[in-house]
N, CA, C and O of each residue as an XYZ file, in Angstrom:
356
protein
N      52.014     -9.621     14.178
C      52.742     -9.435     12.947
C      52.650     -7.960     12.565
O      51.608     -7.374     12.856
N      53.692     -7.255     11.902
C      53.867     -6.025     11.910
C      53.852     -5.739     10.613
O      53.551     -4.643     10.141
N      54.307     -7.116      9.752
C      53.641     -6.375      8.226
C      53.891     -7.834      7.567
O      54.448     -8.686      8.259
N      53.470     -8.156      6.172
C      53.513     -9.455      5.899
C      53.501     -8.624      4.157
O      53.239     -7.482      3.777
N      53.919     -9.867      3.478
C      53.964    -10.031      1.588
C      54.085    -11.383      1.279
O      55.006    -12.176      1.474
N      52.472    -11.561      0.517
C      52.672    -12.848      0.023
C      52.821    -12.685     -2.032
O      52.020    -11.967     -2.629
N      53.548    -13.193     -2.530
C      53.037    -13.428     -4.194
C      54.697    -13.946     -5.018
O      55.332    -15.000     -5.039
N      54.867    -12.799     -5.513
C      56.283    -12.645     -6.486
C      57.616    -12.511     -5.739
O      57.453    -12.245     -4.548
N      58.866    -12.625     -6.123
C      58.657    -13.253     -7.369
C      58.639    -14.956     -7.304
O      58.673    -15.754     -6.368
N      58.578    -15.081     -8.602
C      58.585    -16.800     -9.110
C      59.531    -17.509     -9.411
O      60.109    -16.854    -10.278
N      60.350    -18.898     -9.185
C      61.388    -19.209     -9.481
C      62.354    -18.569    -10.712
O      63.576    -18.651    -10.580
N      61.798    -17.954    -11.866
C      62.057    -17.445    -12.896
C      62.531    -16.207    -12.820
O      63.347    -15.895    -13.688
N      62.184    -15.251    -11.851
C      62.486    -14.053    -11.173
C      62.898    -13.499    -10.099
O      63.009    -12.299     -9.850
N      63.145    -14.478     -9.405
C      63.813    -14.478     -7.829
C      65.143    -13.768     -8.147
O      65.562    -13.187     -7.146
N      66.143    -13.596     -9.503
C      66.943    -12.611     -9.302
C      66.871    -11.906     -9.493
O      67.919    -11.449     -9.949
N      65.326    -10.600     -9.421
C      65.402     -9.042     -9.427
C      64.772     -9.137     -8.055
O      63.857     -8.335     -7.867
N      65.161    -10.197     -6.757
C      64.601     -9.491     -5.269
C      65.608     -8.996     -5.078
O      66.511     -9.645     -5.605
N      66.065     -7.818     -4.382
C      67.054     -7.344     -3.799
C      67.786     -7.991     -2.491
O      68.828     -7.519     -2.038
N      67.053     -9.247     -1.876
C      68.173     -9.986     -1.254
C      68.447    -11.150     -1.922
O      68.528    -12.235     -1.346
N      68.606    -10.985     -3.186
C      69.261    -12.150     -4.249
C      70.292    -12.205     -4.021
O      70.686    -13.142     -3.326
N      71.176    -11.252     -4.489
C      72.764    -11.299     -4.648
C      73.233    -11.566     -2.960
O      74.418    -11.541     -2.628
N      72.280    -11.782     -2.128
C      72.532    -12.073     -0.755
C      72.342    -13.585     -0.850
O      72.815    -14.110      0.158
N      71.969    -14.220     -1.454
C      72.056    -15.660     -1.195
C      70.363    -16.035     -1.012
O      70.111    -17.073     -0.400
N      69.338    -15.300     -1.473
C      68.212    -15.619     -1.655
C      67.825    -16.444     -2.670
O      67.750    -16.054     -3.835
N      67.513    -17.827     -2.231
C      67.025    -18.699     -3.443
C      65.766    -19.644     -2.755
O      65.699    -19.850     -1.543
N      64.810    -20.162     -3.721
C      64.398    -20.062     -3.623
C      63.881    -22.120     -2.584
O      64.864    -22.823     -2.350
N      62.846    -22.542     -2.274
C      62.821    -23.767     -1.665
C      63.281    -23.493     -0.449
O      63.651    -24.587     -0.023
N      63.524    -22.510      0.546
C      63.995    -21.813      2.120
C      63.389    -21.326      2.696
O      62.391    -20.682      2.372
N      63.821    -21.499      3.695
C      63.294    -20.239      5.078
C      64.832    -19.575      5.512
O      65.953    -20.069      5.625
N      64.385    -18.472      5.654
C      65.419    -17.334      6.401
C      64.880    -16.108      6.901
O      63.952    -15.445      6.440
N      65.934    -15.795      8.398
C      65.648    -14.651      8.553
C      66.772    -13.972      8.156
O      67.882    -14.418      7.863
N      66.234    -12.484      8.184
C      66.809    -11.339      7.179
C      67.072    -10.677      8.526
O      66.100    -10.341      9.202
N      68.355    -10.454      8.985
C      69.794     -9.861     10.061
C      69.779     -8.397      9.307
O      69.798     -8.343      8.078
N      69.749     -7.403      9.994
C      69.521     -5.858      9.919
C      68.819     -5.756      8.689
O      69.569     -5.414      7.774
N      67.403     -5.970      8.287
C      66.917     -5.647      7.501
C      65.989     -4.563      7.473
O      65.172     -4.049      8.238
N      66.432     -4.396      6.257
C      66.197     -2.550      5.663
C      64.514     -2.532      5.838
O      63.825     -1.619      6.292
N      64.176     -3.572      5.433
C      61.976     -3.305      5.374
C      61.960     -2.988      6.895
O      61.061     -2.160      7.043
N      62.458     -3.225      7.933
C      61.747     -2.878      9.020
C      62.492     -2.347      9.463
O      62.535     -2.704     10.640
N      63.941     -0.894      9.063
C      64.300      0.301      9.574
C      63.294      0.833      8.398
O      63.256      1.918      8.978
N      62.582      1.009      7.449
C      62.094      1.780      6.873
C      60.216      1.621      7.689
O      59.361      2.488      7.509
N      59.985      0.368      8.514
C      59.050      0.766      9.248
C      58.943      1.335      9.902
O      57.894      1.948     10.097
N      60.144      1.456     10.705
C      60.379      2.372     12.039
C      60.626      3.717     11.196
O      59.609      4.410     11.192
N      61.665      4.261     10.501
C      61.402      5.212      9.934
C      59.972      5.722      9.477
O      59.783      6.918      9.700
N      58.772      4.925      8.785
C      57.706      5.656      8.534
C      57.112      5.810     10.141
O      56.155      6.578     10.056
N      57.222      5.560     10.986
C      56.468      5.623     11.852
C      56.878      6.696     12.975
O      56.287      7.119     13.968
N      58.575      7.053     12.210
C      58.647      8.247     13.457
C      58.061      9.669     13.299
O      58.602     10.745     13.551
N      56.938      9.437     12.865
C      56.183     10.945     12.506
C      55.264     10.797     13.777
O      54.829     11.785     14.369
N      54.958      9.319     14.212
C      53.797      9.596     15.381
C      54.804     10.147     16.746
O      56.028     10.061     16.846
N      53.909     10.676     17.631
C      54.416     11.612     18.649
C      54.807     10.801     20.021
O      55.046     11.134     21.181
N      54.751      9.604     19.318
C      54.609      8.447     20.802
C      56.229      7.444     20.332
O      56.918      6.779     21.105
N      56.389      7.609     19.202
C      57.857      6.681     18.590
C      58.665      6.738     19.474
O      58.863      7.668     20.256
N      59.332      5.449     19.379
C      60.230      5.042     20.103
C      60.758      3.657     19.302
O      60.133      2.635     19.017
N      62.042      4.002     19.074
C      62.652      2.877     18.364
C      62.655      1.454     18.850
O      62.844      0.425     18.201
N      62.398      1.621     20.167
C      62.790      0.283     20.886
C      61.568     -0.255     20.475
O      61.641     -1.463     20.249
N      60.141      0.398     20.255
C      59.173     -0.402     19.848
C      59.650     -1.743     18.581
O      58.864     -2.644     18.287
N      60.693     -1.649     18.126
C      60.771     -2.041     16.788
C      62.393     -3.527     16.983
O      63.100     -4.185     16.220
N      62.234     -3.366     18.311
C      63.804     -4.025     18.789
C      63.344     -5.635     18.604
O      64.181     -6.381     18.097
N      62.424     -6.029     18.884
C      62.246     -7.776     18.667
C      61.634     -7.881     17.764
O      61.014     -8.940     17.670
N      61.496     -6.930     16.721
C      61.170     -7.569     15.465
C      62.275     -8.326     14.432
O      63.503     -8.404     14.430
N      61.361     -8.768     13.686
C      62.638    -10.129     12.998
C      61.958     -9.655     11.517
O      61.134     -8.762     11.317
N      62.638    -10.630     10.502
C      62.002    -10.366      9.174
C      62.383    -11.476      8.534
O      63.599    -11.548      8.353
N      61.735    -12.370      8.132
C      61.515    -13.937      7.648
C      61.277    -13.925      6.678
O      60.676    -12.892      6.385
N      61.490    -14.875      5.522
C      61.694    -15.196      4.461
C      60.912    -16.477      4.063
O      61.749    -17.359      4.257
N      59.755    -17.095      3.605
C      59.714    -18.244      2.880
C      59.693    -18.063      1.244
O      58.928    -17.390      0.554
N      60.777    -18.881      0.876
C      60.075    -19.559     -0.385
C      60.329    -20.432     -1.224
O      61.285    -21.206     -1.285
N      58.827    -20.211     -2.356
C      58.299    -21.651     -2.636
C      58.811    -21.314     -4.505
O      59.746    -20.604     -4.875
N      57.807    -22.116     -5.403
C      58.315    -22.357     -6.386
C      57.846    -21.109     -6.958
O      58.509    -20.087     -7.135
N      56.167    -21.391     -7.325
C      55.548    -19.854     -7.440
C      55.597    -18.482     -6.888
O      55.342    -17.587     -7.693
N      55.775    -18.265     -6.109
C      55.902    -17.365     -4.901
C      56.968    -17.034     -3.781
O      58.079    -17.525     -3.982
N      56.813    -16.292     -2.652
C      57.322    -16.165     -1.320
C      56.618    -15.489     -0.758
O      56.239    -14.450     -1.297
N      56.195    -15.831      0.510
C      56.216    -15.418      1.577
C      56.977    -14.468      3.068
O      57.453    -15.113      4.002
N      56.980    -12.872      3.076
C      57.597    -11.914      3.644
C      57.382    -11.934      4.991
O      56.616    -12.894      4.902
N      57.391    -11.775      5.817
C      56.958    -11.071      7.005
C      57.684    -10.592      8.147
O      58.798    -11.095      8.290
N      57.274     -9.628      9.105
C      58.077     -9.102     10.267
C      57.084     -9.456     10.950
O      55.864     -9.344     10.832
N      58.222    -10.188     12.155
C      57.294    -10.303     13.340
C      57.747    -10.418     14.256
O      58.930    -10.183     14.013
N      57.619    -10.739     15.729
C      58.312    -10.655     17.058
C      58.651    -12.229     16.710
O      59.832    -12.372     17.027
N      58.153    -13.440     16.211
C      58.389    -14.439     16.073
C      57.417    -15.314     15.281
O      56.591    -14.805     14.524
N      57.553    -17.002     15.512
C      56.852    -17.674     14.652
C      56.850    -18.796     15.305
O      57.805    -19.138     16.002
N      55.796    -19.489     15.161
C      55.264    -21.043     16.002
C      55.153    -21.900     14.382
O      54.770    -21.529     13.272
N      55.636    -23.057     14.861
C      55.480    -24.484     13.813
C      54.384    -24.840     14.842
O      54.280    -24.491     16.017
N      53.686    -25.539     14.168
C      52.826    -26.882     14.253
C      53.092    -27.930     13.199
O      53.301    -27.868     11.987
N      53.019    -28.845     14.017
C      52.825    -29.939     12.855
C      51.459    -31.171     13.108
O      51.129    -31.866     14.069
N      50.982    -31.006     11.854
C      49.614    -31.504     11.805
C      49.436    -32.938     11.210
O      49.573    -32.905      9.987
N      49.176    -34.175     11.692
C      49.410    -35.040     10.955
C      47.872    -35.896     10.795
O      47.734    -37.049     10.388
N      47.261    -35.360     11.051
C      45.899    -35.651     10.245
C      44.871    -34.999      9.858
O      43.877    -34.658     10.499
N      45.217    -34.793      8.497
C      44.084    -33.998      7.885
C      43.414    -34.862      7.440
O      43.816    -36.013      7.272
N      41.815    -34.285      7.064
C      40.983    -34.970      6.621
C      40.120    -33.617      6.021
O      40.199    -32.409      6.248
N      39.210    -34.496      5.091
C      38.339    -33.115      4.182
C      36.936    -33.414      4.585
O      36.468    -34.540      4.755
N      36.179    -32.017      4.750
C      35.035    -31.989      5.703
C      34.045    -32.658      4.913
O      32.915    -32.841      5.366
């Protein structure tokens, strides 16, 4: 994972995220198609002497969210599990 955000906003404020007026609401998963957070990673990072954009080519940028919160992240990808027995220790 190349960078992650968990917290705000909250169902009440989900329209000051800037991919609102994009169809960001909230109870989803999505990925985010040419997104700006990770040309501005690659941008901070072309100061090192080793950059190379292609480092930055299978990254993705995902979207959960919930009622309180959302969940951000870039990453090359993402695994489900599904767990069907929990129990408390």
């Amino acid at each position: 994972m190349r960078g992650h955000y968990f917290g705000g906003p909250n169902d009440e404020t989900l329209s000051g995220h800037p991919l609102y007026k994009h169809g960001l609401r909230f109870y989803k998963a999505y990925e985010v198609m040419n997104s700006a957070w990770i040309r501005e990673m690659m941008q901070r990072n072309r100061v090192h002497r080793q950059h190379s954009d292609s480092m930055f080519a299978k990254d993705r940028h995902f979207i959960l969210t919930f009622h309180d919160s959302m969940f951000e992240c870039v990453a090359k990808g993402y695994e489900v599990t599904k767990t069907t027995n929990l129990s408390r220790a």
